[in-house]
C-alpha positions as CSV (number, residue, x, y, z in Angstrom):
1,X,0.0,0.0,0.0
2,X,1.1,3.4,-0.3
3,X,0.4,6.8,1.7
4,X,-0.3,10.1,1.6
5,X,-0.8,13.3,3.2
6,X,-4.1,14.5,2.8
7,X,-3.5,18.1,0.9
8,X,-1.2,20.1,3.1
9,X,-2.5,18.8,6.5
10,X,-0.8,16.1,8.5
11,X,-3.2,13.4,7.8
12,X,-1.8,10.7,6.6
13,X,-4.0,7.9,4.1
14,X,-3.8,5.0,2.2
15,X,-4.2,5.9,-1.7
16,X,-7.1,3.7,-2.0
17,X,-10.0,4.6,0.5
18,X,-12.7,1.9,0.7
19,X,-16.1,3.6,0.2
20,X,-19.0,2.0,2.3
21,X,-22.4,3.3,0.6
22,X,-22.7,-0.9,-0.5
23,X,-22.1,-2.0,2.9
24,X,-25.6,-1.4,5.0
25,X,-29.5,-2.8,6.0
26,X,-31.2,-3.3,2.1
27,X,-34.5,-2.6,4.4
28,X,-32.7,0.4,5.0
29,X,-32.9,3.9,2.9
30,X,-33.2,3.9,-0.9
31,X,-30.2,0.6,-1.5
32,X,-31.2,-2.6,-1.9
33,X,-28.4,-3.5,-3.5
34,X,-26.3,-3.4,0.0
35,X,-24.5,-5.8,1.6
36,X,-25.6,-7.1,5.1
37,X,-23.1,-6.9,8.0
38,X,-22.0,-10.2,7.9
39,X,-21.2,-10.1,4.4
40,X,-19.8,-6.4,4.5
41,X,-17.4,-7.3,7.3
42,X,-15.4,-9.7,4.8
43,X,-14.8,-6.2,2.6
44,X,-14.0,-4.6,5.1
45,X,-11.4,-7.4,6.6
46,X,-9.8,-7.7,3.1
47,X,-9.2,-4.2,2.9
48,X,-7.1,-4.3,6.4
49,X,-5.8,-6.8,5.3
50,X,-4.3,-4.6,2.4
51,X,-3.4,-1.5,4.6
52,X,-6.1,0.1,3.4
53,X,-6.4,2.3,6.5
54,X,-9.1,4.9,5.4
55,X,-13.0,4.3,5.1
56,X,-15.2,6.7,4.1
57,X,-19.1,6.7,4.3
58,X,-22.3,9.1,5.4
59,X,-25.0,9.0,7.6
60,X,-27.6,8.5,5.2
61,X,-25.8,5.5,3.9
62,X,-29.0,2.8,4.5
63,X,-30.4,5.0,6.9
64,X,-27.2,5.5,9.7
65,X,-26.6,1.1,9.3
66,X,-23.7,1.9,6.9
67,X,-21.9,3.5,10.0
68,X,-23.0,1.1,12.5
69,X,-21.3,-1.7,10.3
70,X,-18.4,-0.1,9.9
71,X,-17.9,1.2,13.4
72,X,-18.9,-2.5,14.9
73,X,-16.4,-4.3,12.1
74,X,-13.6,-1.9,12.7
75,X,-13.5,-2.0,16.6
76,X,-13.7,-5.7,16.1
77,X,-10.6,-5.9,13.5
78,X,-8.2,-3.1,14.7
79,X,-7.3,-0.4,17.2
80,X,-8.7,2.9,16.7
81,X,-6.2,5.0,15.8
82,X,-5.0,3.0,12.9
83,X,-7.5,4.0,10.7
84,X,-9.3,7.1,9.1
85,X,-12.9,7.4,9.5
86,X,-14.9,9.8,7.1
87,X,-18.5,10.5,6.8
88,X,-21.0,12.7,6.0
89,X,-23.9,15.1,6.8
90,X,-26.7,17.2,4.9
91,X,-29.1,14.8,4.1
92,X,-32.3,14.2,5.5
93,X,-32.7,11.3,7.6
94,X,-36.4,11.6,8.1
95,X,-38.2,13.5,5.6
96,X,-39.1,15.9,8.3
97,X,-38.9,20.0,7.7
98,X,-35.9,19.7,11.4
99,X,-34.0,16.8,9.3
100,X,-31.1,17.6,6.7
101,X,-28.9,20.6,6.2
102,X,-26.3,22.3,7.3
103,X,-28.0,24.1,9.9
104,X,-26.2,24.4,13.3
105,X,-29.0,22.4,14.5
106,X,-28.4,19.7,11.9
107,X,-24.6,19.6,12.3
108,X,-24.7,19.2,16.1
109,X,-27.2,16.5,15.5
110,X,-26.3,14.6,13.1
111,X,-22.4,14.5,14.7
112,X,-23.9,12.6,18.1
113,X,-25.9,10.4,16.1
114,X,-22.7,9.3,13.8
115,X,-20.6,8.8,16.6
116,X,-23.3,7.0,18.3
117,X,-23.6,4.7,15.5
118,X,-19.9,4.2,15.0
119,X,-19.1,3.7,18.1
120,X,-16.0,6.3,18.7
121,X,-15.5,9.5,20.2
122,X,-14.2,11.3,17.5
123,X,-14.3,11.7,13.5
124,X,-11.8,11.8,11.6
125,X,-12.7,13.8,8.6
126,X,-16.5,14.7,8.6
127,X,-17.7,16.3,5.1
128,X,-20.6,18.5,3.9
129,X,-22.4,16.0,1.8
130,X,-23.7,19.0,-0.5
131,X,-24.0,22.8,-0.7
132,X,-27.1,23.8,1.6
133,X,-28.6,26.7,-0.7
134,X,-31.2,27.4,2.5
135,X,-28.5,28.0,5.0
136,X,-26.1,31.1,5.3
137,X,-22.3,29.7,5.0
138,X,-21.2,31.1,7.8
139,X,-23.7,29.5,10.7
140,X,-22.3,26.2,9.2
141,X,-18.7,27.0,9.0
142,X,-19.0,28.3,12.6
143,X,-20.8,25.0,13.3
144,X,-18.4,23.2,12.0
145,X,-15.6,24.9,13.9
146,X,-17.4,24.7,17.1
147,X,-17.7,20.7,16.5
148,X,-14.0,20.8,15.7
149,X,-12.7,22.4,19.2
150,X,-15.2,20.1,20.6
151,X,-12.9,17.3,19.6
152,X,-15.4,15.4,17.9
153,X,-14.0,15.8,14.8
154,X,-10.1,16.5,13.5
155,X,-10.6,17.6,10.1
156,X,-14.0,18.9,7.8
157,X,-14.0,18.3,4.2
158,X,-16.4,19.0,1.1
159,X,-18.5,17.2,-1.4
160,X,-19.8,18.1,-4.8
161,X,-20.3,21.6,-5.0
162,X,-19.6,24.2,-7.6
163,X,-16.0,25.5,-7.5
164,X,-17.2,29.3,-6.3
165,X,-19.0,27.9,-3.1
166,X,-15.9,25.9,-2.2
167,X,-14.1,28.9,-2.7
168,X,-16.6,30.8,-0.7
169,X,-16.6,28.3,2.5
170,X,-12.7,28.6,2.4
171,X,-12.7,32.5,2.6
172,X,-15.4,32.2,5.3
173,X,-13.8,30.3,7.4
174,X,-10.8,32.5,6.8
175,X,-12.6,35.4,8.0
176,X,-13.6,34.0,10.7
177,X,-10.7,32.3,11.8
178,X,-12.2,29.3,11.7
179,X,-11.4,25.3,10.6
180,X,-10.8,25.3,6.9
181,X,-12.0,22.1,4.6
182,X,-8.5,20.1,3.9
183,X,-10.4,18.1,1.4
184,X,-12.7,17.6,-1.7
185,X,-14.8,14.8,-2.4
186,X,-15.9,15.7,-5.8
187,X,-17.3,13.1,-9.1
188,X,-14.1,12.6,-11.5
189,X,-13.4,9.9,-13.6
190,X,-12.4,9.1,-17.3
191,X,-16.2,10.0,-18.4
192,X,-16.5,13.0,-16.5
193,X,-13.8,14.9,-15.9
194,X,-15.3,18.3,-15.6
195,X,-13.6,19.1,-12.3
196,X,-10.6,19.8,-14.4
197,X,-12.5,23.0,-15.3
198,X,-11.9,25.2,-12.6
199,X,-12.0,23.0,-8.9
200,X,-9.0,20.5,-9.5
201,X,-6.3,23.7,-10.5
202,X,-8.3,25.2,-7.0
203,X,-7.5,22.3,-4.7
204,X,-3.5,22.4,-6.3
205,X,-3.2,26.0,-5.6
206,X,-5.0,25.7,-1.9
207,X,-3.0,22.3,-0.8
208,X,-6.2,20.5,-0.9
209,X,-7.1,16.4,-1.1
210,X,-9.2,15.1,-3.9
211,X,-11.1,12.0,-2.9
212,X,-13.2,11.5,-6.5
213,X,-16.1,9.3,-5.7
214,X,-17.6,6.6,-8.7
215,X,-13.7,6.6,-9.8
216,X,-15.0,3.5,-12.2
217,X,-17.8,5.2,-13.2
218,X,-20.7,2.6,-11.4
219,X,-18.4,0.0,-13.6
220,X,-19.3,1.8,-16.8
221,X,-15.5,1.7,-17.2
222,X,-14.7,-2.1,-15.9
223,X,-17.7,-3.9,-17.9
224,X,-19.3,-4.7,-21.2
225,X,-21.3,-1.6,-21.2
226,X,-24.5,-3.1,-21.7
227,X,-24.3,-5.6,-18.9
228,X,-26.2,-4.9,-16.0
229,X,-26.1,-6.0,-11.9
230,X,-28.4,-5.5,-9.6
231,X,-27.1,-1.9,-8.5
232,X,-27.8,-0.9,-12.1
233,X,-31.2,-2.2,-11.8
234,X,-31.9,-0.3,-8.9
235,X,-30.2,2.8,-9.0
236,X,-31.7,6.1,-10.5
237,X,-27.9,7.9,-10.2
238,X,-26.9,5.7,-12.7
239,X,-28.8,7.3,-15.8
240,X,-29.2,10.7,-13.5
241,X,-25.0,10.4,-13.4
242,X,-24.4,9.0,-17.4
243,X,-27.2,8.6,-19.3
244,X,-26.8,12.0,-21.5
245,X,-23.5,11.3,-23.3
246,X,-23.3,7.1,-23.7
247,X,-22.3,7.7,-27.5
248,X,-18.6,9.6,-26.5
249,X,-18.2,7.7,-23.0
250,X,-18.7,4.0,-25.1
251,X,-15.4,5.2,-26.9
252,X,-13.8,6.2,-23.4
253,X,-14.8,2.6,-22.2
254,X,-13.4,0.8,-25.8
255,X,-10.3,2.3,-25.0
256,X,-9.6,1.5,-21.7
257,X,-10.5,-1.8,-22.5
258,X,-8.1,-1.9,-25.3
259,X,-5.2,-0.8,-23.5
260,X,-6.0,-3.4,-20.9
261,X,-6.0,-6.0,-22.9
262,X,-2.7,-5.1,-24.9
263,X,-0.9,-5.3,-21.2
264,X,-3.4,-8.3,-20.0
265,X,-4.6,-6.7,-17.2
266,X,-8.2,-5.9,-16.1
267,X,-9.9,-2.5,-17.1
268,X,-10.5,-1.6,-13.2
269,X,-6.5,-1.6,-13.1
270,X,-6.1,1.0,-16.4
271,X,-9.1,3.4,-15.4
272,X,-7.9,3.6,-11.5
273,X,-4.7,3.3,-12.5
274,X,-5.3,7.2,-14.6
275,X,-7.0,8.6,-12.1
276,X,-3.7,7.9,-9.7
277,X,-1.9,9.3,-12.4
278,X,-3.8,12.8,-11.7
279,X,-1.5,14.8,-9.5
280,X,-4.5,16.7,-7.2
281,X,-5.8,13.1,-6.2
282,X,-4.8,11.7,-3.1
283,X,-7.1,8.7,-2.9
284,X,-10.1,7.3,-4.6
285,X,-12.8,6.4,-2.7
286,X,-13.7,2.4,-4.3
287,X,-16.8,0.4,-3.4
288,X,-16.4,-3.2,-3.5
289,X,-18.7,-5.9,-3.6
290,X,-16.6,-8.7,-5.1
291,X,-12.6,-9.4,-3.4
292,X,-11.7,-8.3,-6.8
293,X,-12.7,-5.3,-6.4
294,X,-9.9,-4.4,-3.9
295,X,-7.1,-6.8,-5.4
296,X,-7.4,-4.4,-8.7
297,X,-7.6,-1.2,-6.7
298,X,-4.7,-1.6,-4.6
299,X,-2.8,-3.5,-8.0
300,X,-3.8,-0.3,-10.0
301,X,-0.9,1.8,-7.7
302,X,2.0,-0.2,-9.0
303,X,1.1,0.5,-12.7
304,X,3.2,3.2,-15.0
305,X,0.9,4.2,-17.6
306,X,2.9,5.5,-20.3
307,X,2.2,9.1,-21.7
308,X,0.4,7.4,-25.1
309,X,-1.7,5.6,-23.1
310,X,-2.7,8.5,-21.5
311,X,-3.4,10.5,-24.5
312,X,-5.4,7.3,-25.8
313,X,-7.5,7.6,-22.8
314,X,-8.3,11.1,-22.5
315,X,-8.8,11.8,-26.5
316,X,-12.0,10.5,-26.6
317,X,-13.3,12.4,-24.1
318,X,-15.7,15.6,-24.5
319,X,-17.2,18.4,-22.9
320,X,-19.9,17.5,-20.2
321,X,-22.9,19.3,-19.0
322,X,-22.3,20.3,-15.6
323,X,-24.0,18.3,-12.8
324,X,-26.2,20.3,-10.5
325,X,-25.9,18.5,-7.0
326,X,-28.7,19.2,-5.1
């Protein structure tokens, strides 16, 4: 395994993260598809196993079970401060008009209930799931400062928002001389790689992480492109994520499935492998459902790509509409 300080601070993370949205109650929230504890807990053994030592996932992951299997596998497997623990907070957990934000109601809330559920007194990164257009940045940057001197947290990070916010939340927090976000969890992969616009040169400059979530693209990069799973048969983000441009990101897929097969090695390996490449990234956040899954990720850190291969992946590629997170 390799390591790596998270942007500038002194956090320091394997370059594969294992991302735990699969591992939860299917009774739970809006995944079926997810994996039971007992079946979850083998995932998350294997990627110990690898010295994988950070795990990223969100309360509303199955409902808050996501975090209670992760919390109950870890403090079973290792000691606590061997690994990195993220997860997140805006979304609603009830449905009800008090539930979701970034509120300092909601952060202070939604904090007790994830340690609760994992089981520890502290998080290690905690991240805004999304921009919250309802409330003014600076009661949740203050929030998340006051949750931060609490020592309930060590470090605050961001997901999916538009460049200028991020921006915005930075000079806040600046302002106020409070905790600044050391990391961006943003969507980047060989099909959309829109974050190059503007927010990946802005983390560079700043000294902060990138932790791209759907790395493989749901496995639009790793498989036929018609074949289906049960996740694709179930999951709305799919076509939400990648149904508006299948004609250009088919020829993204062909060639990373050509350049695997000239070095006779899978396609997860090639595509992750790229993303590695990517200077701003520190580590990808990788589901895994299949012990494969893992074996490629961790593989994918040990390959050179050579500068063809990278100008055979990316030529393909065109111009996306930009994703409104919401």
């Amino acid at each position: 395994m390799h390591y790596r300080r998270l942007g500038t601070s002194g956090l320091n993370v394997s370059r594969i993260a294992l991302g735990c949205m699969s591992y939860g109650d299917p009774l739970q929230g809006s995944h079926p598809w997810t994996l039971p504890a007992e079946q979850s807990e083998k995932f998350i053994a294997q990627a110990l196993d690898l010295g994988i030592n950070f795990f990223d996932t969100a309360n509303i992951y199955s409902l808050g079970s996501s975090e209670h299997i992760l919390g109950a596998a870890l403090k079973k497997m290792t000691s606590r401060e061997e690994v990195v623990i993220a997860t997140k907070v805006y979304e609603s957990m009830t449905g009800q008009p008090l539930s979701g934000g970034l509120s300092r109601r909601a952060i202070h809330q939604e904090i007790d209930a994830s340690l609760r559920r994992l089981g520890t007194d502290y998080i290690d990164l905690y991240i805004v799931h999304r921009w919250d257009y309802t409330t003014p940045i600076e009661e949740t940057m203050r929030a998340l400062d006051d949750i931060v001197r609490a020592g309930k947290v060590r470090y605050i990070g961001a997901s999916s928002m538009h460049t200028w916010q991020f921006v915005k939340a930075q000079y806040t927090a600046d302002i106020g001389g409070w905790t600044r976000f050391i990391s961006m969890q943003n969507h980047y992969n060989l099909i959309n790689r829109e974050e190059e616009r503007e927010m990946l040169s802005y983390c560079a400059d700043e000294g902060i992480g990138v932790t791209p979530w759907s790395p493989l693209a749901r496995g639009r990069l790793t498989r036929d492109w018609d074949e289906t799973s049960a996740r694709t048969a179930s999951d709305p983000i799919q076509k939400w994520l990648y149904g508006a441009s299948e004609i250009a990101d088919r020829l993204v897929a062909k060639t990373v499935h050509a350049i695997a097969a000239e070095r006779s090695l899978p396609a997860a390996q090639i595509a992750l492998s790229w993303l590695l490449h990517q200077p701003t990234v520190t580590a990808p956040i990788v589901g895994a459902t299949s012990p494969h899954h893992l074996d490629d990720a961790v593989a994918a850190l040990d390959i050179e790509l050579t500068d063809n291969d990278r100008r055979r992946l990316e030529a393909p590629y065109i111009p996306h509409a930009v994703i409104e997170y919401t």
